[in-house]
N, C-alpha and C positions, 0 to 999 in steps of 0.2 A: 427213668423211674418206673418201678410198677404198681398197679392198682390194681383193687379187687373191683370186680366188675359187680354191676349194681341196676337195679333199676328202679324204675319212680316208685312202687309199691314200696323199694326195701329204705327208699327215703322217707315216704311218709310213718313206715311202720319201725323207725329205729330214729330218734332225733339225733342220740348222739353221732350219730352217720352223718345226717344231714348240716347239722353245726360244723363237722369236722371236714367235709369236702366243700362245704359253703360255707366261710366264714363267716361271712358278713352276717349271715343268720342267728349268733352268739350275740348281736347288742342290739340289732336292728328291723327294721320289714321294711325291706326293698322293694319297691315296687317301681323305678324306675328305667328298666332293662332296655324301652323305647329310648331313652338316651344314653349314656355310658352308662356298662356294665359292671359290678364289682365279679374281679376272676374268682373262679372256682379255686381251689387247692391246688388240684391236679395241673390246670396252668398254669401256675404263679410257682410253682412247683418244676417242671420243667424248665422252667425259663430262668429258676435260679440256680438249679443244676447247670445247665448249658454255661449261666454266666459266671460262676466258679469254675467248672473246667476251663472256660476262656484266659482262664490269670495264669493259665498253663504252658499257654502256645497259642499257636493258631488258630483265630476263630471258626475259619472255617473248616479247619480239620472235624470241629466236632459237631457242625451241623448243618454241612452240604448237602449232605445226602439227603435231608429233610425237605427240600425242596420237589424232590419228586413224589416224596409220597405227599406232601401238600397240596401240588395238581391233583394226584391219583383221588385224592378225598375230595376233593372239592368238585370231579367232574361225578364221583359219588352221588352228592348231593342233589346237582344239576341234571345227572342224567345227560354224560355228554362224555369225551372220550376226554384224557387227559391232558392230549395236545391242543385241546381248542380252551385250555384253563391257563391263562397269566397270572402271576405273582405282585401284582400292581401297587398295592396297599389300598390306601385312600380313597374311598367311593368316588370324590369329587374328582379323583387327578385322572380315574380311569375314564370317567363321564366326559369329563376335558379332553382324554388322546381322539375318543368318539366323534368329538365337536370338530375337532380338528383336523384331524387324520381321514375324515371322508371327502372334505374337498367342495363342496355342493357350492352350485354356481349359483350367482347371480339368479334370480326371479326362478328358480326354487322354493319348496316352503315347508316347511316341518312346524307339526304338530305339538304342545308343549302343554301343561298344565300350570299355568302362573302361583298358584295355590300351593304349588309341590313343595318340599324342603328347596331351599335355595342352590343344591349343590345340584339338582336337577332342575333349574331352572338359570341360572347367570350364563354355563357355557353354552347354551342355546342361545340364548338372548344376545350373546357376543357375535353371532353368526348375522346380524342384521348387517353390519357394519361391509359387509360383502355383499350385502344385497341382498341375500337370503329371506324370505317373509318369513315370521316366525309368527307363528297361529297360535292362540289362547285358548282352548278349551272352555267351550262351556260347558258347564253342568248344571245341576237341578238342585245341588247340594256339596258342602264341602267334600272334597276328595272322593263323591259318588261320580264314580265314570262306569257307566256302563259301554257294552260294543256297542250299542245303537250311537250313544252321543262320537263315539270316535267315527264308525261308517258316515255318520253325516257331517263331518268337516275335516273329510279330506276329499283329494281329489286327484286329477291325472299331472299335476305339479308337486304332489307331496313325494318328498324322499325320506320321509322320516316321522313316526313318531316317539317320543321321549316320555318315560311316564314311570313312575314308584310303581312297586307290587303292593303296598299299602300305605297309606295315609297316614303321615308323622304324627296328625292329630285327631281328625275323624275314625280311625282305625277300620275305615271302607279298604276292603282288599278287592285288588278288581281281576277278573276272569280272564287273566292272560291268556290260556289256551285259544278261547275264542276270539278278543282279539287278536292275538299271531296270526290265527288262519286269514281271518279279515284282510289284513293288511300281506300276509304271504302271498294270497289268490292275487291280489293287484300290485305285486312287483314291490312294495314300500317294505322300508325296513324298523325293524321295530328292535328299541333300546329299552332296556327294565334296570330302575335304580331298587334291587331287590335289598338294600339293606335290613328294610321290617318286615321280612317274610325268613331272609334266608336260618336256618336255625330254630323257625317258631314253625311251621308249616313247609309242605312240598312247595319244593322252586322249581320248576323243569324248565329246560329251555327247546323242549320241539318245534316250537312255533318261536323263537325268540333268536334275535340275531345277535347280540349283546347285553351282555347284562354289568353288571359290578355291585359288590357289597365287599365293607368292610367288615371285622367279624367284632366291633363292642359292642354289638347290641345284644338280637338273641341269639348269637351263635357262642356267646360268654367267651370273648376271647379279646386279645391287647386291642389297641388303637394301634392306627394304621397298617395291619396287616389284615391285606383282604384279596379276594378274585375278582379278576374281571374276565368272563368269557367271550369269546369271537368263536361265532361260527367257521367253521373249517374252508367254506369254500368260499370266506369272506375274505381270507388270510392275504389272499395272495393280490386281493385287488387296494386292502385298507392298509396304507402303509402310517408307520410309526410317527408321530410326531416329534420323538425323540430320539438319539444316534448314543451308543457307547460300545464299549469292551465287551458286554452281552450278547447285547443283540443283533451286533455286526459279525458277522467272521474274521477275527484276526488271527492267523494261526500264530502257534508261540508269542502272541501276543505283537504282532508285526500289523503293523499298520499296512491296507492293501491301497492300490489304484482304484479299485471299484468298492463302492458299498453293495454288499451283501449281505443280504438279513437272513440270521438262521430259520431254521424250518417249524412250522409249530408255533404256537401263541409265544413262546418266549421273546417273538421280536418286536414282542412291545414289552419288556424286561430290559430296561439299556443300560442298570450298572448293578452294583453292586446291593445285594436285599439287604432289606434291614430283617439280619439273620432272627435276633430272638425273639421278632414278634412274629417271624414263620414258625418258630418254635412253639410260640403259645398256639397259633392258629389249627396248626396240626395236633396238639392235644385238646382244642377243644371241636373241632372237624369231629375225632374219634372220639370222643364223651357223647356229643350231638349224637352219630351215629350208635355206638351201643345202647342208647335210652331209645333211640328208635325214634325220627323224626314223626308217624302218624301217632306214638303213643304221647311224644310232649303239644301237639297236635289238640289231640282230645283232650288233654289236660289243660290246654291254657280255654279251650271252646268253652268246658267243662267252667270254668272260674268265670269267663266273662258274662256266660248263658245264669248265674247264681247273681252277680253283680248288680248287671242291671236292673234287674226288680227292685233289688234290696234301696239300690239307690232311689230309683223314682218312689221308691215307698216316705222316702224321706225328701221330698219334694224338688228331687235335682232333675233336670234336663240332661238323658244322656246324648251323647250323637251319633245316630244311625242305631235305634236301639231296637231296631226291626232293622237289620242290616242281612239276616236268615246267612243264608252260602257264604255271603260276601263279609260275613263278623272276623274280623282279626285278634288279637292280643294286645288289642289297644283300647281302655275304655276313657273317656274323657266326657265331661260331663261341667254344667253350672244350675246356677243357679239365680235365678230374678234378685232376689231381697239378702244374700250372702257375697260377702265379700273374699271373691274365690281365691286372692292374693292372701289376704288375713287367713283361710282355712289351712291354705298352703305351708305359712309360716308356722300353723299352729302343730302341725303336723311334724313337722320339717324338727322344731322343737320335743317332739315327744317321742323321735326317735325312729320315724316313719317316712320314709324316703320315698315323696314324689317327684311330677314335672307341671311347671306351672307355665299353660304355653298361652300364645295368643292370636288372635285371627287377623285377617287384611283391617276389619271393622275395627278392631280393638278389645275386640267382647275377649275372656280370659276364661279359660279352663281347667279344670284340673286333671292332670290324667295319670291312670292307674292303668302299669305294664307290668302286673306279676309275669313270674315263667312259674317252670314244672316244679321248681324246689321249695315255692311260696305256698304256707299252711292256706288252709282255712280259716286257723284262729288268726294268724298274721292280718286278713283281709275283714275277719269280725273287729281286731282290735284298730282298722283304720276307720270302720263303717261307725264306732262305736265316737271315737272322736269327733267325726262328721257332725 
């Protein structure tokens, strides 16, 4: 399919544009991109092209090829060569080959945030059972980790630590760069579950050994197709947790004497992709990319940097609302005397799509994940309900 190319200016300054490449924006205000995404046009759009040709013939005659430019975009993003980008899906399955597939012995210990979304937290916690000590992170605040708190609990036993580029529900984004280096200068390897960054902000991985995101969030793209990156000179020591027709060499499909893993991250790729959610991933990789990740970037900083006030002017608690560098795309917020579940449904009812999450404590919040296509009036007419 082809599209005319477009950017956030020519969204905000043409609605019928904006209605017509974002549906959802016809009945609704979306604000919940932190949890599943509703697809753009142009996604849902490819994907129903691909699955109409498919009633043709062969699936993959129509969209094999798509797999390489799905690496090629994704090491875009990351800043990383294409070979060191898998086709994995699943944040959690790629977090799991991680857990798995390094092997880490007995009275070892890796670093973890208890606090994290649970798909970066369980396949760590399974590595006790081997012996492995698995260390909880403290901090000073939910999802606030600064480098200092990781330099001070690790040690000349850690091989690992595991940690989100942003906070599912504080929306604290924490300073990868400078962690990497931390942990790179003293041999430890460091894994990033980038799902709430990748698409809303710069993800790099120069200091980072692994990473994975799936793309429903803010990358606007299907469930279950995602990347998982390995660094290159990791490849050859991290082997696969899993064996197929992929990732193995069989030539004409003959089954060999030895297992041998292709070259290149695809040897944690061990069967067949689930082709049409590469398809969506790849049109919204290149949507991401033509909007220009630093301009939706300033745009979501830009909405959250307006929010906040507006919110404490109406007497909510937001969290991390002096978060400065570290502010993400994620604003969540309560309140003492309101019943944050009751606001939620009220909401939810008048056509206003949020998420209504909760803490270790119990305490409930509400949280507000615009992206770049969300008005201004969209977020006056939530503030207005409030």
């Amino acid at each position: 399919m082809a599209f005319e190319t477009m950017t956030i200016a020519d969204i905000f300054g043409n609605e019928e544009l904006r209605r017509r490449e974002f549906p959802v924006a016809r009945d609704k205000v979306f604000l919940a991109h932190a949890g599943v995404c509703p697809l753009p046009r142009r996604v849902a759009g490819v994907i129903m092209e691909c699955a109409e040709k498919s009633t043709l013939g062969d699936q993959e005659e129509f969209m094999l090829a798509r797999l390489n430019d799905a690496r090629k975009l994704g090491a875009r993003l990351l800043n990383c060569q294409a070979d060191e980008i898998a086709l994995v899906g699943p944040t959690s399955l790629a977090l799991s080959f991680v857990a798995v597939g390094l092997k880490l012995r007995r009275n070892d210990n890796i670093l973890i945030y208890h606090d994290d979304y649970p798909s970066n937290v369980y396949p760590w916690m399974a590595l006790s059972d081997q012996g492995v000590e698995v260390r909880l992170l403290n901090t000073r605040g939910l999802g606030v980790i600064r480098p200092r708190d990781v330099a001070g609990q690790i040690d000349e036993n850690t091989k690992l630590v595991a940690l989100a580029s942003c906070h599912f529900i504080s929306g604290f984004r924490i300073e990868i760069s400078e962690i990497g280096k931390i942990l790179r200068d003293r041999g430890i390897l460091f894994c990033l579950d980038a799902i709430q960054t990748l698409g809303a902000f710069h993800t790099t991985v120069e200091h980072v050994d692994f990473l994975a995101a799936d793309a429903h969030k803010w990358l606007l793209g299907p469930c279950g197709a995602g990347i998982f990156y390995v660094r290159r000179d990791l490849q050859e020591k991290f082997t696969p947790p899993v064996y197929g027709w992929h990732n193995v060499r069989n030539p004409n499909f003959v089954a060999q004497d030895h297992i041998v893993f292709r070259d290149g991250a695809v040897k944690y790729e061990a069967g067949t992709q689930n082709l049409l959610g590469v398809i969506g991933l790849v049109a919204a990789m290149e949507l991401a990319l033509e909007l220009g990740i630093e301009n939706i970037s300033a745009e979501l900083l830009r909405k959250r940097n307006w929010l906040v006030p507006e919110l404490q002017k109406r007497g909510f608690t937001v969290l991390n609302a002096d978060a400065g560098r570290n502010s993400g795309s994620i604003t969540s917020f309560f309140h003492g005397q309101k019943d944050m579940a009751g606001l939620h449904k009220k909401l939810s009812a008048a056509g206003i799509v949020t998420s209504l999450r909760t803490d270790r404590t119990g305490k409930k919040y509400l949280r507000f994940s615009p992206h770049f296509y969300n008005t201004d009036a969209d977020l006056h007419r939530a503030l207005d309900l409030l």
